[in-house]
C-alpha positions in Angstrom: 117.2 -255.2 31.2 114.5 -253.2 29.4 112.1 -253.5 32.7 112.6 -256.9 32.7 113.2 -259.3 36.1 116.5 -259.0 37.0 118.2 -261.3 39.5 121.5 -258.5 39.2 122.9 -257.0 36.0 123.2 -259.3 33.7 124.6 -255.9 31.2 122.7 -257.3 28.2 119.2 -258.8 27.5 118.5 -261.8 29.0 118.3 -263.5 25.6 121.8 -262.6 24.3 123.0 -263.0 27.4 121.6 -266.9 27.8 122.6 -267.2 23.9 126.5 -265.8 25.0 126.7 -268.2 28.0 125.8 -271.3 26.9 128.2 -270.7 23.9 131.1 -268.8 25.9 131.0 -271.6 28.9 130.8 -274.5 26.5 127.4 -275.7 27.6 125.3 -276.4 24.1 126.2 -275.6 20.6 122.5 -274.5 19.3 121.8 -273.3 16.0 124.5 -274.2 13.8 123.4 -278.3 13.3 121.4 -278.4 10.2 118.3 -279.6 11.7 116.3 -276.4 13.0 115.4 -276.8 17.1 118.2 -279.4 17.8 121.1 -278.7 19.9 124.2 -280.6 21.1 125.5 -281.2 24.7 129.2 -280.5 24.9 131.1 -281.9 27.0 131.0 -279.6 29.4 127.7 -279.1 29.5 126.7 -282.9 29.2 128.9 -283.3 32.7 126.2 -280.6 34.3 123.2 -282.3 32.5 124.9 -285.8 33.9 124.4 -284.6 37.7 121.3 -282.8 37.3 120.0 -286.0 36.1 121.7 -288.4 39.2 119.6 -286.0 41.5 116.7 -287.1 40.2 117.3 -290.4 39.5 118.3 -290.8 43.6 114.7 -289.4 44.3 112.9 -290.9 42.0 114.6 -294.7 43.1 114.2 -293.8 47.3 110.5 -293.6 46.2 110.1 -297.2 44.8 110.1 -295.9 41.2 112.3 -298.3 38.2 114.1 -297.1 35.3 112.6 -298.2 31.9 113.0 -298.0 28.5 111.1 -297.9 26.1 111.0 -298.2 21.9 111.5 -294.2 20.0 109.1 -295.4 17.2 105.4 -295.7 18.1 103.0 -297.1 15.8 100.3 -294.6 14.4 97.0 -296.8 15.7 98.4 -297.4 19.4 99.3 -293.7 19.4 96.0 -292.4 18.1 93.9 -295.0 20.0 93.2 -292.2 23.2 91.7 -289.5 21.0 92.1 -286.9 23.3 95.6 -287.2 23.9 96.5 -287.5 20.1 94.3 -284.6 19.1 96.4 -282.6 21.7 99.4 -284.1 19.8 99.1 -284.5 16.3 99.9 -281.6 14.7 103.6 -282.3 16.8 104.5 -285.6 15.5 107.6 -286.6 13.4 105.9 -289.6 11.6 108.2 -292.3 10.0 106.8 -293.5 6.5 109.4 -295.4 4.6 112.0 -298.0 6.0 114.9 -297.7 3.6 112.9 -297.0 -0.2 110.1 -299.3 1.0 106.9 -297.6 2.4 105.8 -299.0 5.8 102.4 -300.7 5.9 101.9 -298.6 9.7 102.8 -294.9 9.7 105.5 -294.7 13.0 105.7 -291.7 15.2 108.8 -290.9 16.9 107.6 -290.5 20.6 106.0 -287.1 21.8 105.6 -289.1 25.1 105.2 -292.5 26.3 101.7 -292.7 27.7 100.1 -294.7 25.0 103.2 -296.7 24.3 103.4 -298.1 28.0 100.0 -298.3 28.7 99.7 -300.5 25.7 102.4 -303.0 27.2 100.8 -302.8 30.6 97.9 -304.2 29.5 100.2 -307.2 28.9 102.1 -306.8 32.5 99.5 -306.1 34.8 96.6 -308.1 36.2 96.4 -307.6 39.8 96.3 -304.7 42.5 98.9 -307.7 43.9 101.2 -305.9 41.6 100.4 -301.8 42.2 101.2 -299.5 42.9 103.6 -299.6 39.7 105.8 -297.1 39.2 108.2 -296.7 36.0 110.7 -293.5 34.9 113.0 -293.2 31.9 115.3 -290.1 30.8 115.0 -290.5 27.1 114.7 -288.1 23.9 111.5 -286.7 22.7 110.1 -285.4 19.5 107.8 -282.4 19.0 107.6 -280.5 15.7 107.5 -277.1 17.7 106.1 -274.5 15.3 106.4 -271.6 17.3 110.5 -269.8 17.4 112.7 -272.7 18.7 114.6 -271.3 21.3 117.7 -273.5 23.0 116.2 -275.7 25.8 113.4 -273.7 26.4 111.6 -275.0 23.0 113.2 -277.3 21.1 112.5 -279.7 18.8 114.6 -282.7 20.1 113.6 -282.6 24.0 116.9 -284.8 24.9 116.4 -284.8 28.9 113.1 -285.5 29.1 112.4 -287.2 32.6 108.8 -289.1 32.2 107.6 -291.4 35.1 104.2 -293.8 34.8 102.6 -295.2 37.9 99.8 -297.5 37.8 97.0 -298.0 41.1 94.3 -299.8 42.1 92.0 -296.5 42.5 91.4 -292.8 42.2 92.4 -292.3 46.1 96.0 -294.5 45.1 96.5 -291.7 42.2 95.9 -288.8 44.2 98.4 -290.2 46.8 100.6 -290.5 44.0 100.3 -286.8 42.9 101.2 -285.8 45.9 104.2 -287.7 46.2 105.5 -286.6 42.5 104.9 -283.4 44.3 106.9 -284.2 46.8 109.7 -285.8 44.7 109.7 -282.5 42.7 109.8 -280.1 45.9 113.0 -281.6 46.7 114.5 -281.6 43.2 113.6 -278.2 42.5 115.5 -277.2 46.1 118.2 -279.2 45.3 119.3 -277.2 42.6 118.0 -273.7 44.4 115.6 -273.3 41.6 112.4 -270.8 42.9 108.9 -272.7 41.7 105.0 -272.0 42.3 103.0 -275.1 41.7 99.8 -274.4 40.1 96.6 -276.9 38.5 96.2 -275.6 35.3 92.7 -274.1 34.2 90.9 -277.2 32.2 92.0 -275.6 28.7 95.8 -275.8 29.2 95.9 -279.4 30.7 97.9 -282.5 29.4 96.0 -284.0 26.8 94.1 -287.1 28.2 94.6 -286.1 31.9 91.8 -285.7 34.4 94.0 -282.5 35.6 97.6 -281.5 35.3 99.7 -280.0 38.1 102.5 -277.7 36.9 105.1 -276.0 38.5 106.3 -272.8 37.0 110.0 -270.5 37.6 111.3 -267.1 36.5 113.4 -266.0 34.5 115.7 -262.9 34.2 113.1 -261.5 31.8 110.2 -261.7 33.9 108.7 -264.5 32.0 107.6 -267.8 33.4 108.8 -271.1 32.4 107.3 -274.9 33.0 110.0 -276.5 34.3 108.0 -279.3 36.0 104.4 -281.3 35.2 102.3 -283.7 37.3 99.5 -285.4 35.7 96.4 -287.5 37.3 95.7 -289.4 33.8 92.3 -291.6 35.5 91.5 -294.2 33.8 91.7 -292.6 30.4 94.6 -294.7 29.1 93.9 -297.8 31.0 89.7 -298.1 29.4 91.3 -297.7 25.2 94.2 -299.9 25.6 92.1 -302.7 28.5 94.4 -302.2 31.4 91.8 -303.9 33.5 93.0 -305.1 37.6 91.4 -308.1 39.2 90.9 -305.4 42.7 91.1 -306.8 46.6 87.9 -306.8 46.7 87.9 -309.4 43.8 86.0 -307.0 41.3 87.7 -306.4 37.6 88.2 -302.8 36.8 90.3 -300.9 34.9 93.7 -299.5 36.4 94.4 -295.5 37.3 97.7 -293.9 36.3 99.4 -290.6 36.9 102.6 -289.3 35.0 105.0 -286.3 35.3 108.0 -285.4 33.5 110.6 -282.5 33.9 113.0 -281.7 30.6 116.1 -280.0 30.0 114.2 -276.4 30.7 115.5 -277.5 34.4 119.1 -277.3 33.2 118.2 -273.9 31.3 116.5 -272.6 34.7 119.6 -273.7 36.8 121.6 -271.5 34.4 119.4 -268.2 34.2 118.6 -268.2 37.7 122.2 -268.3 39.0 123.5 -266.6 36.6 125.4 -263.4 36.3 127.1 -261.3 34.1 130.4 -262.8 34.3 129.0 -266.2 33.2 127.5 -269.1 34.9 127.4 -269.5 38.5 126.9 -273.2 39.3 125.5 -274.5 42.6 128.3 -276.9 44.2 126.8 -279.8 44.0 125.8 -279.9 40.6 129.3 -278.6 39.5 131.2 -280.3 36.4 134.1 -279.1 38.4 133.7 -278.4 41.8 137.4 -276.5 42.3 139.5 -275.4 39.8 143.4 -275.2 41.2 145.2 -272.3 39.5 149.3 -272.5 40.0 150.0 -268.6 40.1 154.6 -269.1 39.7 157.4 -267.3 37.9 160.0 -269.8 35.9 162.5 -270.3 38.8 159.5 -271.7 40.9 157.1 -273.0 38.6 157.8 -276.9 39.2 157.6 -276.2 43.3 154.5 -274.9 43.0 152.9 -276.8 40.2 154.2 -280.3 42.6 152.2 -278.3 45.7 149.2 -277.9 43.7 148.9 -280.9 42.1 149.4 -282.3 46.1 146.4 -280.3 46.9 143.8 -281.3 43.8 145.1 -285.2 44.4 144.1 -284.6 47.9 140.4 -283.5 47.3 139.9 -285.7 44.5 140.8 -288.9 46.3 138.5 -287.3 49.0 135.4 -287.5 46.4 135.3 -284.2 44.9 135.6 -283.3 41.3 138.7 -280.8 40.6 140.4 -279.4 38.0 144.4 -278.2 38.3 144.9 -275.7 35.3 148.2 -276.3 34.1 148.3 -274.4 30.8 151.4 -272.2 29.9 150.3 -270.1 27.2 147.5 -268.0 29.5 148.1 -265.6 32.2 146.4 -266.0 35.4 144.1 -263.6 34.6 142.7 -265.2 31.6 142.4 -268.1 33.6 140.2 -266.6 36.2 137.9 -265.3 33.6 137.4 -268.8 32.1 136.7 -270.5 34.8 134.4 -267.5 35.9 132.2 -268.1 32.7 132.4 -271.8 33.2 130.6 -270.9 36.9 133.3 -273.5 39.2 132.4 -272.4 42.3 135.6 -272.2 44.0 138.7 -271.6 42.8 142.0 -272.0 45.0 145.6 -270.0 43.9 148.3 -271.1 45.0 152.2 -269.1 44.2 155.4 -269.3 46.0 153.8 -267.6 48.9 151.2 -270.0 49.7 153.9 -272.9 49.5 156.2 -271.5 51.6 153.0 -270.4 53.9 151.4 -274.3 53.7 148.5 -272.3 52.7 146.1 -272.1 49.6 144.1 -269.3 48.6 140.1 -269.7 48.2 137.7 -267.9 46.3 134.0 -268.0 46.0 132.7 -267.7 42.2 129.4 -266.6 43.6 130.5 -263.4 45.7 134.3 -263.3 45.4 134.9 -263.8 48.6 138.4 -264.9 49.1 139.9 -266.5 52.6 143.4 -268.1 53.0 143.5 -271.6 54.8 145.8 -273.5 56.0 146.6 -276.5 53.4 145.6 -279.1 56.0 142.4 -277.4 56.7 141.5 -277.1 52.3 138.9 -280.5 52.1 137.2 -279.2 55.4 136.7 -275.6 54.5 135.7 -276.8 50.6 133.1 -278.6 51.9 132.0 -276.1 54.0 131.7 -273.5 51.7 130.0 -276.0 49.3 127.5 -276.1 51.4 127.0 -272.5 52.0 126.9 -271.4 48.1 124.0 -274.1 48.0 122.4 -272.6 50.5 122.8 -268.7 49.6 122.0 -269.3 46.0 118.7 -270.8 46.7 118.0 -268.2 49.3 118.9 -265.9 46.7 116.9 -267.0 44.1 114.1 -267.1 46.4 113.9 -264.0 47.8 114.1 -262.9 44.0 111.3 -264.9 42.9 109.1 -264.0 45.7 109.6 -260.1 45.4 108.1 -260.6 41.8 105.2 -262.6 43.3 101.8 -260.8 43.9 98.3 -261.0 44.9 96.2 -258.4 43.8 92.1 -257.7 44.0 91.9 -255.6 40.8 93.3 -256.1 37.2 94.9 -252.0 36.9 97.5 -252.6 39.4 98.2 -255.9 38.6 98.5 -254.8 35.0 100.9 -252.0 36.1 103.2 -254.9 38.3 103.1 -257.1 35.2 105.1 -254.5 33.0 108.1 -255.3 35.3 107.3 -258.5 34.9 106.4 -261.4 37.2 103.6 -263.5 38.5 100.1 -262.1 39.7 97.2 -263.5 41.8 94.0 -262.2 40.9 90.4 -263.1 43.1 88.4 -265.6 40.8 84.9 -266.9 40.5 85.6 -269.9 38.8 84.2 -268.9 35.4 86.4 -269.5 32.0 84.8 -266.4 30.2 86.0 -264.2 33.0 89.9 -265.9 33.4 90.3 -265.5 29.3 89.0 -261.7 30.0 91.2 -260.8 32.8 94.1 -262.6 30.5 93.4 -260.4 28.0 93.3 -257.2 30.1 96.6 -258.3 30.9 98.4 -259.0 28.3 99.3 -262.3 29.8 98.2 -266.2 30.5 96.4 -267.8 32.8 99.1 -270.3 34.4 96.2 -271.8 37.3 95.1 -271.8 40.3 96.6 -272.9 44.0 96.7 -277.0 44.8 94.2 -276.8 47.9 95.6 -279.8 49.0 99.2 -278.4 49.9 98.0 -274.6 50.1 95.6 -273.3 52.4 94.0 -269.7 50.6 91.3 -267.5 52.0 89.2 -266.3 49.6 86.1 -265.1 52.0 85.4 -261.3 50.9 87.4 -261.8 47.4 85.4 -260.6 44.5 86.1 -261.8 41.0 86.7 -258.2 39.0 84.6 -259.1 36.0 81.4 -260.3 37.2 82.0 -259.2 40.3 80.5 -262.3 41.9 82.2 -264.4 44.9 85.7 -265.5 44.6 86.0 -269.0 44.8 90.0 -269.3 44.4 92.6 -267.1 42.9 93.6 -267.5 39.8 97.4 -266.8 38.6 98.9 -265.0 35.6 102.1 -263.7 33.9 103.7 -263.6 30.7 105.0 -267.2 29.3 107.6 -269.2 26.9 
C-alpha cells in the first residue's frame, strides 16, 4: 500500500479500499445525499453502530454517569459567552436565522458541542458540593462546517455518534480524579473493541478550546496515519465563572464549580473497521457483530427441506441461547456467493451444514478471521461458538496490537525518525519543553505534533535525553506522525 502501514494486504489503497467496504458490506451510504459531509447508517451498519454504542453506554452507567439530552439549537449569546471556546468554534457553526420566512430576533447554532449549553442549565441545577460529583452523557448528532475534504466518518459534517459526557466537582483535585477515570472508562472501551491507542496531552496549541488541557488518545490506520478516536478534557472552571455555576463547598465557602468533558465519535466505528479489516471485507470482533453466525444450508433438491429443517434447528438453538444468527435461506445464490457475502459483511463464524453433517449430527464451523474450519458435534455448537467468540476477541486485539506497536518508536534524533516516518507511524522524539523547537522538529518532519506522555499513568525517563534543536535538557518526549 504505497509504503503505507499495513495490518496485511489490503490489495488496494487504504482509501478505496475503506470507500469499497463500507459500500460493499452495507455499512454507510456516503456521498451520494445532497448535503456534502453527511452520510447514512444502513441498516447493517446502524446494527454495528447500535452495539458499539451499548458498550459504552454499560461503562459509562457502572461509573455513576446519566444519560441526558439536550436541545440541537443553541442560542448565539449563551454559545459565545466563553470566548475562548467560541473563537475555537466559530468559523464551524451552522447558524439558524429564520424560522419559517420570519427572521429570528437570536441567531441559533446547531450544537458543535454541549459545553456552554449545559453549563448554562447547571447554573440552574446545582448549588451544593451535596450534589457533585455530577456526571451527565448523551450520544447525540453534532454539527461542524468542516472545511477541509470531508471524508466518511473520519471528517464529516454531521458527527451522528458523538458520545459527550459533562461532570461537575467541588475542586481541581475532584477533576483530576475524574480525568483519570474517563481514562479509565476509555481504556476499557478501546480494548473492548481490540482497537490499539496511545494516550497523549496535547501541546497547549492543539487543546479543546476552553480547556485547562485536553487528553487525547490517538489509533492507526492502514495508511500509517493517526486518527483521534478519543478526547478527555479538564475544562476548570472556565465554563462554570461566564455562565455563575457557583457551589456552596463543605467547608461552607461559595466558589465556582470545576468540570471535565470527553467525547468519542463515530471515527471509533471507522477504526473498528480499518483495523480489522482485510481484503476480503470487514472482519468484525464477536461481540460487536450485527450477526454473530451466519447458518449456510449447503443441499441438492432431493434433500434441501432435511437440511434446511436441521439448520433452522441449529440457528433456533443459539438464538434462544442469546446470540444473534442469521440462517441464509436464499435459492437464487450458490454457496459460494454466499460465503463471499457474508465474508465482506465480516460475520465471524459461519457454520455449513449439507446432507453430510445431518446424517453426521454435526455442523461445520468456520472462522472469518483466519478460516479456520473445525467440525463439532451439533450438541457441542453453543459451547464451541462461544468459545471461539472469545478467542477472535482476543487474537484480533492481540493483533492489532502487536501491529500498532511495531509502528511505534522512540528516537533521539530527527534523521532516523524522519526515515521511520515515510513508512508511516508514530515517533517519540527527546523534548525540552519549548514550542519553537516542537513546531521545528514538526516541520523537519513533515508531520504533527500529537503530545506528550500523561505522567500520571506513564512513568518516562528522560535523564541524558537532549532536545535535537537547542540541544538543551529533555524534559519529556514529545510525539509525532502524520494526521486526519
Amino acid at each position: 500500500m504505497g509504503g503505507g502501514f499495513v495490518y496485511r494486504d489490503l490489495g488496494r489503497s487504504f482509501s478505496e479500499w475503506f470507500d469499497w467496504v463500507l459500500e460493499a458490506a452495507e455499512v454507510y451510504d456516503y456521498g451520494r445525499y445532497p448535503v456534502k459531509g453527511m452520510g447514512i447508517w444502513l441498516p447493517y451498519g446502524f446494527k454495528l453502530r447500535k452495539f458499539v454504542i451499548e458498550i459504552i453506554r454499560e461503562l459509562l452507567d457502572s461509573y455513576g454517569h446519566e444519560e441526558i439530552l439536550l436541545p440541537i439549537l443553541i442560542p448565539q449569546p449563551i454559545l459565545a459567552k466563553e470566548s475562548e471556546h467560541i473563537r475555537g468554534f466559530e468559523g464551524q457553526v451552522y447558524w439558524v436565522t429564520h424560522g419559517g420566512f420570519e427572521p429570528l430576533d437570536v441567531k441559533l447554532a446547531l450544537r458543535p458541542t454541549s459545553e456552554t449549553s449545559l453549563t448554562y442549565m447547571e447554573s440552574f441545577w446545582i448549588k451544593s458540593y451535596k450534589q457533585l460529583p455530577k456526571k451527565y452523557y448523551q450520544v447525540v448528532s453534532i454539527f461542524r462546517y468542516e472545511t477541509k475534504a470531508t471524508r466518511p466518518m473520519l471528517r464529516v459534517r454531521e458527527v451522528t455518534t458523538f458520545k459527550e459526557a459533562h461532570t461537575v466537582h467541588e475542586d481541581f483535585e475532584d477533576a483530576e480524579r475524574q480525568v483519570l477515570e474517563a481514562i479509565e472508562i476509555y481504556r476499557k472501551f478501546f480494548d473492548e473493541l481490540g482497537i490499539p491507542y496511545v494516550i497523549s496531552k496535547r501541546p497547549e496549541w492543539d487543546k479543546f478550546a476552553g480547556a485547562l488541557y485536553t487528553i487525547a488518545f490517538d489509533t492507526l490506520l492502514p495508511d500509517g496515519k493517526t486518527l483521534q478516536i478519543g478526547t478527555v478534557h479538564n475544562l476548570g472552571q472556565n465554563f462554570t465563572r461566564v455562565f455563575e455555576v457557583r457551589i456552596q463547598k463543605r467547608d461552607e465557602t461559595i466558589d465556582y464549580a470545576w468540570q471535565t468533558s470527553y467525547g468519542i465519535s463515530e471515527r471509533v466505528i471507522a477504526s473498528v473497521i480499518a483495523v480489522h479489516g482485510d481484503s476480503k471485507g470487514l472482519v468484525l470482533p464477536f461481540k460487536i457483530a450485527p450477526y454473530q453466525v451466519v447458518v449456510v444450508p449447503i443441499f441438492r433438491e432431493q434433500d434441501r427441506d432435511k437440511v434446511i429443517n436441521y439448520a433452522m434447528g441449529i440457528a433456533k438453538e443459539l438464538s434462544d441461547k442469546g446470540l444473534r444468527v442469521y440462517v441464509d435461506l436464499r435459492d437464487d445464490v450458490r454457496p459460494g456467493e454466499k460465503f463471499y457475502y457474508w465474508d465482506t459483511k465480516g460475520v465471524p463464524i459461519r457454520i455449513d451444514v449439507g446432507s453430510k453433517e445431518v446424517k453426521e449430527s454435526s455442523v461445520t464451523i468456520v472462522r472469518r478471521d483466519n478460516g479456520e474450519r473445525v467440525k463439532v458435534k451439533v450438541n457441542e455448537v453453543y459451547e464451541k461458538i462461544v468459545e471461539l467468540g472469545k478467542r477472535i476477541d482476543m487474537e484480533l486485539r492481540e493483533r492489532a496490537w502487536k501491529a500498532f506497536k511495531s509502528r511505534f518508536k522512540r528516537f533521539s534524533g530527527i534523521d532516523e525518525a524522519k526515515k521511520f516516518l515515510e513508512g508511516g507511524g508514530i515517533v517519540e522524539i527527546p523534548w525540552c519543553g519549548n514550542d519553537s523547537c516542537a513546531h521545528q522538529i514538526a516541520d523537519e518532519l513533515g508531520a504533527e505534533a500529537l503530545g506528550t506522555p500523561v505522567t500520571t499513568i506513564e512513568k518516562i525517563e528522560v535523564k541524558g535525553q537532549k532536545c535535537p534543536i537547542c540541544g538543551k535538557d529533555a524534559v519529556t518526549y514529545m510525539r509525532y506522525s502524520r494526521r486526519y
